[in-house]
N, C-alpha and C positions, 0 to 999 in steps of 0.2 A: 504493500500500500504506500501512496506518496502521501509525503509529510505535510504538504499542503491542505491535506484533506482535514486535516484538525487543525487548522489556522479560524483564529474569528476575532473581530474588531471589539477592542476593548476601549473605553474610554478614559483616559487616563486619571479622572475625576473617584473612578469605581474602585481604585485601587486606597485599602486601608492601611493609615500609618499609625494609627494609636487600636488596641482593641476596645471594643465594648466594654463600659463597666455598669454594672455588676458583669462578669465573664458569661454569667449564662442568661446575660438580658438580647445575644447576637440574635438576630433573625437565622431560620432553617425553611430551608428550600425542601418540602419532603415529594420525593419521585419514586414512586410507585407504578410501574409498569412504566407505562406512557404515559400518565396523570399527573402532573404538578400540584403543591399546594402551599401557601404561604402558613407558616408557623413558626414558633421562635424555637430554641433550644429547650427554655424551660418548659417545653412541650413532650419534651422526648417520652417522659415516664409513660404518655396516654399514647404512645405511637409502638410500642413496645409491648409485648405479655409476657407474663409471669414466666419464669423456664427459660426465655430469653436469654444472650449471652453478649455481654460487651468485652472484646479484648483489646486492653490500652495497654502502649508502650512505655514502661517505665525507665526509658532513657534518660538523663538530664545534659544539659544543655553546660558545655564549657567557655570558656572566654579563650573560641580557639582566633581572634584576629588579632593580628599582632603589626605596630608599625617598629622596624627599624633602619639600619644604615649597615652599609656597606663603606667606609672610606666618606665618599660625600654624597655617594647615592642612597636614595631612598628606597627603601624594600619594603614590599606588603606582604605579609604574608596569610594564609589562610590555611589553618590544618584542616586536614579533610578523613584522613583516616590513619588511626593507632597500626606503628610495623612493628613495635616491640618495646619495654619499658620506657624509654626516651628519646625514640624515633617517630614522627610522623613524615606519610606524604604531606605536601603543601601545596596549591594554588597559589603562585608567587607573579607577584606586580614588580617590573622589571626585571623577571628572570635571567634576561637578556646578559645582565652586569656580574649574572654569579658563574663563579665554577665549582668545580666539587674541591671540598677543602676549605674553601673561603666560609671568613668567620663574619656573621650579622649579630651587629649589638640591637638589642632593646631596651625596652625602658627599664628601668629598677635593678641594673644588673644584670638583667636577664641576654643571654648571649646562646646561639644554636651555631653548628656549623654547616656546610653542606656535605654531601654524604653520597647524592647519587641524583641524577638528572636524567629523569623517563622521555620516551620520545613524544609523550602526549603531551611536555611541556611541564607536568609537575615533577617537585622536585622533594627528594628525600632528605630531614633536616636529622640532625639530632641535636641533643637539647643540653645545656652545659650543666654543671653542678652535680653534687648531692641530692639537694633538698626536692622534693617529689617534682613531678613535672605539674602538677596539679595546682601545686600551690606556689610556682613559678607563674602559671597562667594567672593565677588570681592575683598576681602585683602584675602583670606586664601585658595581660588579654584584656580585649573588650569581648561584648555579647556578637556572636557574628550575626548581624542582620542580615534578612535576604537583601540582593542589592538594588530589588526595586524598591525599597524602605529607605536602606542603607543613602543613596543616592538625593532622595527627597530630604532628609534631616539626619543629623547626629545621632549619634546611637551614646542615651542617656542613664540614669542611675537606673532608672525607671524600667529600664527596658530587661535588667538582670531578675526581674517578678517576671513582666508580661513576656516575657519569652522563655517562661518556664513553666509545664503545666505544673499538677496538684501531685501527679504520679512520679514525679521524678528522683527518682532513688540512685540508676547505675551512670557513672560517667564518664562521659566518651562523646557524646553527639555534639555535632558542629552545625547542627541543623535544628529545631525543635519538629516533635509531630504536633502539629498545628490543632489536628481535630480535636486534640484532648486540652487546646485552650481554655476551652469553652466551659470546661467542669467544676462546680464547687461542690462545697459541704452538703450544703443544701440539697444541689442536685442529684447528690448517689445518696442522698440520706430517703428522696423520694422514688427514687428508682431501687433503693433497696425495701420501701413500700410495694412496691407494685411486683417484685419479686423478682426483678430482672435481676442474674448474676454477673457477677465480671470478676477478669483477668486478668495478669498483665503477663507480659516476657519482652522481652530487650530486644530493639535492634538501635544501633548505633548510628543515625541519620548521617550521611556525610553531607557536604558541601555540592557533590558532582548533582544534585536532586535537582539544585536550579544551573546544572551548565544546557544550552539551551543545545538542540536536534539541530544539527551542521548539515545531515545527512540529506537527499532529497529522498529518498524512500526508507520503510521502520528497519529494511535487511541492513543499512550500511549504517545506522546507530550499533554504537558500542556500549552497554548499559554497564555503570559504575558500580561497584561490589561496595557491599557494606555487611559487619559484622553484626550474628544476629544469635538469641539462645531461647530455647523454648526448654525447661525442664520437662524429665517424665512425669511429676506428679501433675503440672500444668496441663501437660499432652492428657493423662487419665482423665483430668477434671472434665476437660472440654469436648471428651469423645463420649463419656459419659452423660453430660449435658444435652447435646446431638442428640443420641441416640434413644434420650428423651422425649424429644420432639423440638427442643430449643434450637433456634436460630443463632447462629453466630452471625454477630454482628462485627467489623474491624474496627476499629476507631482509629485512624488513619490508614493511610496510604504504605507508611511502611508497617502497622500490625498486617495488614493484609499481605506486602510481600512476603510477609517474616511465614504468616500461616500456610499459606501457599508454599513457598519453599519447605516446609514441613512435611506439610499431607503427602500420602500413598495415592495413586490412583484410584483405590476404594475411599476416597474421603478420609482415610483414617488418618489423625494426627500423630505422630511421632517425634519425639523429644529430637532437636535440634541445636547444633551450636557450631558456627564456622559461621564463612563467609558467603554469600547470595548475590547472583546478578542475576536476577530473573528479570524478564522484561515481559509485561503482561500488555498485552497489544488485543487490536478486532482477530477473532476467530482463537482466542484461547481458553480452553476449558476448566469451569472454577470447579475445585475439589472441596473445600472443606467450606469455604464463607458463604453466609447467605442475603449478607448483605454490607455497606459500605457508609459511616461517616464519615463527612470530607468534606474540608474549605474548598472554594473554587480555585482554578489552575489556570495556570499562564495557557493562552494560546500555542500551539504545538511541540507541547513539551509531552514528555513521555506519562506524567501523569494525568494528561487528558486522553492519552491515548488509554491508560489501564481507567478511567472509570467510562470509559465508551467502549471500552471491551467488558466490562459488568453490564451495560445498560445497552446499549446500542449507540452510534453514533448519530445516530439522528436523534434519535431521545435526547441525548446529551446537548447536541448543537440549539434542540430546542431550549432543554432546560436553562440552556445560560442566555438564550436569547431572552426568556424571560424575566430573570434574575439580573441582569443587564437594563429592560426597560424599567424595571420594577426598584430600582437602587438598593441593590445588594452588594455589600463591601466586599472584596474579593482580596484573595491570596492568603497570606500569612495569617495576620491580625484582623484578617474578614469576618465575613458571616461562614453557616456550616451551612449545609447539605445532608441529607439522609436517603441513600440510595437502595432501593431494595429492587431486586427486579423480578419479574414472574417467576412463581418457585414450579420448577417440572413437576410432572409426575402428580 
């Protein structure tokens, strides 16, 4: 399929730079077959039954953006994904200026070298010191915003809350999952009224989630790997739930890769833990989910391509045409979505 095919005009007005507060006052776009309907989040518990299953990613979100210098140039750097105790890849702004060996200072002492220069242009840092790389970031990282945020204003105190959900426990992401913005106390205090269960397990969001589709058709896209773990008692709970009659539901984009990378061809879920490049596109068959929370998505980027390979692409094309006249805040700090699509059989 060509990559054009999931292109659509967005207006730049649509795009959200602060989130909704309260978190779960965002408006939810609910898509059901082919049917639209306007409702907010705090809606969810009535859109959901009992036995139900929500699985959120309890990634958290590091301060992987880093500015420093080389001699008198300037280096940006972006971690993007953990290669071993105090090595990451990096997405590097004037790569250009480095070689392998060469030392970049940062702020507060903090000093990486380079290590190894991939031909996709990122480059492998490692990280000076003793003291954890963890708490190296937290003097010398800011919150990596996506960069259509990033771009419009500075990335604030403010933004070290709003760009972390409620679930955030394992750390490593340089990305947040967005869907689970949206969550308070309140909200699973009433979803665990209505008897919906939830989950979590880990995948580590990288940075590659907003590099944009270079390719003209989805064969010549290269999908970026990111590190992901499902335990086996998680795996029992949620086959157990299933086999119920509960619906799994993903709450984001990557719990849905992470479970998909998981399942067996019978649906069945199986404890996980490595790395995933799965690339979920039109004509690929869902195994375990049965349905999809999700902020809206950039124009032809690969996560419009996987919620029109859940829904259809015409469904999809519509939904956002509606959500688009209807002023719905889109991307990161947007509004949600609630996708379920006709269940077989």
């Amino acid at each position: 399929m060509r990559v054009d095919l999931f292109d659509f005009e967005l207006p730049a007005d649509c795009i959200a730079l602060r989130p909704a507060r309260p978190r779960d006052s965002a408006r939810l776009l609910l898509v059901e077959g082919d049917s639209v309907s306007d409702r907010q989040v705090l809606d969810l518990p009535q859109m959901l039954e009992g036995g139900d299953i929500l699985l959120f990613n309890d990634t958290k979100v590091i301060p992987a953006q880093l500015e420093g210098r080389r001699g008198e140039a300037r280096i940006g750097v972006t971690l993007h994904k953990r290669e071993g105790v105090r090595s990451w890849w990096a997405f590097v702004r004037n790569a250009r200026r480095l070689r392998v060996g060469d030392r970049i200072d940062f702020d507060d002492g903090v000093a990486a070298s380079v290590v190894e220069k991939a031909e996709d242009g990122s480059i492998l840092i490692q990280i000076h010191g003793d003291e954890p790389v963890e708490e190296l970031l937290e003097r010398a990282g800011r919150m990596p915003l996506p960069p259509y945020i990033a771009s419009k204003r500075a990335t604030d105190e403010a933004d070290r809350d709003d760009y972390q959900t409620v679930f955030a426990r394992q750390e490593g992401a340089v990305a947040a999952p967005t869907a689970a913005l949206h969550f308070t106390g309140e909200l699973l205090e009433a979803l665990d009224a209505r008897g919906v269960l939830r989950e979590t397990a880990t995948l580590h969001v990288g940075a590659g989630t907003f590099l944009p589709v270079k390719a003209e058709t989805i064969a010549g896209h290269k999908m970026h790997s990111e590190w992901g773990r499902i335990d086996e008692a998680t795996a029992d709970r949620l086959n157990s739930a299933r086999s119920a009659g509960g619906r799994l539901i993903a709450v984001g984009t990557t719990s849905l890769r992470l479970i998909e990378s998981a399942a067996a061809e019978d649906g069945t879920i199986r404890p996980f833990e490595g790395d995933t490049a799965i690339f979920i596109t039109p004509g690929y068959r869902f195994k375990a989910v049965d349905g999809l929370m999700t902020n809206f998505h950039l124009p032809r980027s690969t996560l419009f391509m996987l919620v029109s390979a859940l829904m259809g692409l015409d469904v999809m094309k519509a939904a956002y045409a509606h959500a688009i006249r209807e002023g719905y805040r889109f991307y990161s700090y947007g509004d949600s979505s609630l996708l379920l699509p006709e269940r077989s059989g």
